[in-house]
N, C-alpha and C positions, 0 to 999 in steps of 0.2 A: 288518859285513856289507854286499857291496857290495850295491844295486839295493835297499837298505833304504828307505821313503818314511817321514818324519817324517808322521805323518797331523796332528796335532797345528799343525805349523807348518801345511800346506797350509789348515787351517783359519783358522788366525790372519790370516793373507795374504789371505785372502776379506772377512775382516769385523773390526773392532773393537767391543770391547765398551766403551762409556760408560755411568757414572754422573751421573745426569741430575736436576735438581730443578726441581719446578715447584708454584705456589702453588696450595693446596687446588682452588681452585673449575678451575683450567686440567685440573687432574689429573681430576676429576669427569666434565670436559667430554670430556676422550680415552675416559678409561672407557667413557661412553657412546655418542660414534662409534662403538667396535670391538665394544661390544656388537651395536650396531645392524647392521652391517654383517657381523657375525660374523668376527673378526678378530683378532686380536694388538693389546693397545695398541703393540708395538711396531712393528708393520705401520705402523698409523696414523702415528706418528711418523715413519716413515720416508720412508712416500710426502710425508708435510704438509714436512717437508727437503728432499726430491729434489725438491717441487713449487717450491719458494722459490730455492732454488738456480735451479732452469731459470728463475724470472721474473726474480731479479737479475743474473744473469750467464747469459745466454742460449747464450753460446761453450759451457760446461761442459755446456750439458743433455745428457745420455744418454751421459756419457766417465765410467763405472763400469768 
């Protein structure tokens, strides 16, 4: 079918999904940011990487 859109890919092309491990007490610690903040731990996680990113390599900040 032409002018068919894979939705599926379009999605995959936006985001990856990681499997992530962190030791009890780091994991505690996120919990509680996203609670507090009302939020996704993976929110938290995400912006605490894009924030580390922009401070080690400055050039990369905000090329998402």
């Amino acid at each position: 079918m032409e002018g068919h859109v894979n939705k599926t890919k379009i999605a995959t092309a936006k985001q990856v999904r990681a499997t992530i491990s962190f030791p009890p007490d780091v994991y505690q610690t996120l919990e509680n940011i996203a609670k507090e903040k009302k939020v996704s731990l993976a929110w938290v996680v995400r912006e605490a990487v894009e924030k580390y990113i922009g401070d080690k390599w400055p050039l990369l900040k905000g090329q998402r």
